[in-house]
C-alpha positions, -999 to 999 in steps of 0.1 A, spaced: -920 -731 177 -893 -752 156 -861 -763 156 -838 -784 134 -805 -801 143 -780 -810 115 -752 -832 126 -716 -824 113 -690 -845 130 -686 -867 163 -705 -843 186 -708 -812 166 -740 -799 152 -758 -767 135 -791 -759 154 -815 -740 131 -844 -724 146 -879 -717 129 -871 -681 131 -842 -688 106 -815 -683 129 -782 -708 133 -762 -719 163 -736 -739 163 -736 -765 190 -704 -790 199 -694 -810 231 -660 -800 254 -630 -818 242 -635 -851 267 -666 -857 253 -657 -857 217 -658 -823 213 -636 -800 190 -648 -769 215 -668 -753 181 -697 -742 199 -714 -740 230 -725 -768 253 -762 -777 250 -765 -774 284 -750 -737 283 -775 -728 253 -799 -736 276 -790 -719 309 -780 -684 283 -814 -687 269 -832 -684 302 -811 -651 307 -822 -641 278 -857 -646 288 -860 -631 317 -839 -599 306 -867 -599 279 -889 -596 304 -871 -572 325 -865 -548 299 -903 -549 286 -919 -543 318 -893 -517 329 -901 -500 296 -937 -505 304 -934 -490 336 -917 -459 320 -884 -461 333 -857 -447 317 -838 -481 315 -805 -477 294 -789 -506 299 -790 -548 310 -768 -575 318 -780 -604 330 -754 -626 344 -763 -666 358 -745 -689 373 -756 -727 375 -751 -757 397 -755 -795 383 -766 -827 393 -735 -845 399 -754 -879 386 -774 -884 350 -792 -866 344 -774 -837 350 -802 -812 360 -798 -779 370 -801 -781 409 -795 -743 415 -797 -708 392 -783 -674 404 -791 -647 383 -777 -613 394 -794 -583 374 -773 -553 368 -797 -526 352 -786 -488 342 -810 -461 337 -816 -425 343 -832 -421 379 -844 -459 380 -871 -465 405 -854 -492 430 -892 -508 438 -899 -505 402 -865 -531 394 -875 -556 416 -914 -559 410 -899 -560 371 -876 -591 379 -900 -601 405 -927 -608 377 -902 -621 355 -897 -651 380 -932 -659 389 -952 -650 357 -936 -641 325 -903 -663 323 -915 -694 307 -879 -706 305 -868 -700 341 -904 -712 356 -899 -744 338 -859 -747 353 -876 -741 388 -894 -776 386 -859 -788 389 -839 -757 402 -834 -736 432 -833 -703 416 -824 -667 429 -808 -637 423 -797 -604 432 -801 -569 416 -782 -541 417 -792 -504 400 -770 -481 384 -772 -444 375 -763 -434 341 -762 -451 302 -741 -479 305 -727 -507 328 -691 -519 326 
């Protein structure tokens, strides 16, 4: 795995990663920031979402369930002195599917947390992380 960062201005910067995608990346206002992008530390919290929705949605899918829809939400807490860790994650998991199995959910986001996630296992060495999960019938979630 690879990744490039090009600076452009004060804190502002163009993250390219080796699978040829770009993000910009810039710092809030009082940091130097011309609010261009998102926070590092946001990029980094969003990308262990993503992870563990990866993982959510491939074993649901594995466990044939006829998941239709995923949103991952997380909310973080910081160290209040350098450096800022993350001291707590909260993801909640809102999943939508046709007759979902409620045990078959949590073992999904279950696994997730203690064997696929790569990204939120590593933010547990610093992190208190949960979350909460809540089925719905049907296609879509709001």
């Amino acid at each position: 795995m690879e990744a490039r960062i090009k600076w452009i201005e004060n804190v502002s910067f163009v993250a390219e990663t080796g699978s040829g995608h770009t993000v910009v990346v810039d710092g809030a206002p009082e940091a130097g920031g011309r609010n261009l992008g998102a926070r590092p530390m946001e990029l980094v919290l969003a990308g262990a979402a993503a992870c563990t929705a990866f993982d959510v949605i491939w074993i649901l899918k594995k466990a044939r369930q006829s998941v239709m829809d995923c949103i991952v939400e997380a909310e973080a807490e910081r160290a209040t002195v350098e450096p800022k860790v993350f001291t707590r994650i909260h993801f909640k998991y809102r999943v939508a599917g046709r007759g979902l199995d409620p045990k078959q959910v949590e073992r999904a986001v279950k696994l997730s947390k203690e064997k696929y996630c790569s990204a939120t296992i590593m933010l547990a060495k610093s992190a208190e992380i949960t979350f909460e999960v809540a089925i719905a019938e049907g296609d879509r979630l709001d």
